[in-house]
N, C-alpha and C positions, 0 to 999 in steps of 0.2 A: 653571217658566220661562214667559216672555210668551211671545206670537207673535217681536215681534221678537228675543226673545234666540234664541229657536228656529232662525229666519232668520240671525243671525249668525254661529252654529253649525256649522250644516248647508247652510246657501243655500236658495233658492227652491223651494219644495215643485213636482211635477209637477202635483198636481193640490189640491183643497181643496173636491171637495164634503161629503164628510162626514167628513173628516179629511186634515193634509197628509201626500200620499203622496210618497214617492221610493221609484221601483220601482227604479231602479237598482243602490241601496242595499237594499233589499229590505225596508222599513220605513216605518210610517206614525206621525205622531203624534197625539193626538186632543185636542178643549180643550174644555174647560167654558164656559159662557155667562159666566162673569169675563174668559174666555181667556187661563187658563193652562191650562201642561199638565195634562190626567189620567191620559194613557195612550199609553203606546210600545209599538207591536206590532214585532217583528223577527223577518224573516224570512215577513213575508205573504204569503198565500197559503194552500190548500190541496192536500196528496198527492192523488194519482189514485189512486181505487181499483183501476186496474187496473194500481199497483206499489207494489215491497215498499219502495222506498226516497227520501229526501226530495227533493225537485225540484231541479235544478239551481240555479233562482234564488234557492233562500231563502242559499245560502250566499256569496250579494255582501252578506249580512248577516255583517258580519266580529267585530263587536264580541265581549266575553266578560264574564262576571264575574271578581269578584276571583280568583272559584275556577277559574276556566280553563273554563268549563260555556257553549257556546256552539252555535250552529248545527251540526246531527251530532254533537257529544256523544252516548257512550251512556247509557242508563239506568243501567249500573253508577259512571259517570262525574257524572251528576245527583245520582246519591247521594251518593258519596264526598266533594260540592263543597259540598253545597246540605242534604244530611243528610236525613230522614226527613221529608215532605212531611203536609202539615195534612190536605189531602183526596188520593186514588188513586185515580181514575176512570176505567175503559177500556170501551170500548165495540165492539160484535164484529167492526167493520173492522180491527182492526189500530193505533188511534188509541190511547192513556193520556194522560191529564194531571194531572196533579201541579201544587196550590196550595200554597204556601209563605204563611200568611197574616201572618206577622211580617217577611215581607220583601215583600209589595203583589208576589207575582210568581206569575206561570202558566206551567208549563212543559209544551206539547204534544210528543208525543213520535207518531212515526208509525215503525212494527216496530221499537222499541226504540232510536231516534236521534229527536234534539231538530230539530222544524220550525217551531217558532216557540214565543216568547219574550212575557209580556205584562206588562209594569211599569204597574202604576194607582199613584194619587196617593191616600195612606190619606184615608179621611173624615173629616170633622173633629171 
C-alpha cells in the first residue's frame, strides 16, 4: 500500500518519525524509501519485566488472522492456527518468538500469550 492508501484506511498516523504510529490502535506501519508498505507491527510496545502478562495497551490492537491468532492468543492457539513455526526462539525473560517465513510474519509471545504481531512485505 502507498502512504495514501494507508491514510485512507486507517486515518492520520499520530506520529511519523520513523514509522506511522497509532498508539491508540496499538500499531504502527513502516515504508520503504518507494513508500510503500514493509511492515505492520500490532500491538507495540513492550512487556514489563516485572510482569507475567501482556500490557493492557497492546490489546486495542483488535485485528486477527484468518486463524483467529491475535493479541493474547496462547501459544497452544498459535499453533493450532498458524502451525509449526520456521524459527522458535525464547530468550530467559519469559519472551518466545515464532517466524512463519512463508507467511512474512513474526509472532512475539510474552509467558505464553501473543504481544505483538510483525507482517514485512517479502523481498523481491
Amino acid at each position: 500500500m502507498s502512504r495514501e492508501e494507508v491514510k485512507a484506511a486507517v486515518g492520520e498516523p499520530k506520529t511519523t518519525e520513523l514509522a506511522w504510529d497509532y498508539p491508540s490502535d496499538a500499531f504502527s506501519v513502516a515504508f520503504s524509501s518507494d513508500r510503500t508498505v514493509i511492515s505492520v507491527f500490532a500491538g507495540i510496545g513492550s512487556p514489563s519485566p516485572d510482569s507475567d502478562s501482556v500490557p493492557e495497551y497492546a490489546f486495542r490492537f483488535k485485528a486477527r488472522t484468518p486463524e483467529g491468532v491475535g493479541i493474547g492468543s496462547t501459544l497452544e492457539e498459535v499453533l493450532a492456527g498458524l502451525g509449526t513455526p520456521s524459527t522458535d526462539r525464547k530468550d530467559g525473560s519469559g519472551a518466545e518468538y515464532l517466524w512463519y517465513r512463508e507467511a512474512h510474519l513474526n509472532v512475539s509471545l510474552w509467558h505464553g500469550h501473543v504481544y505483538n504481531i510483525a507482517i514485512f512485505k517479502p523481498a523481491p
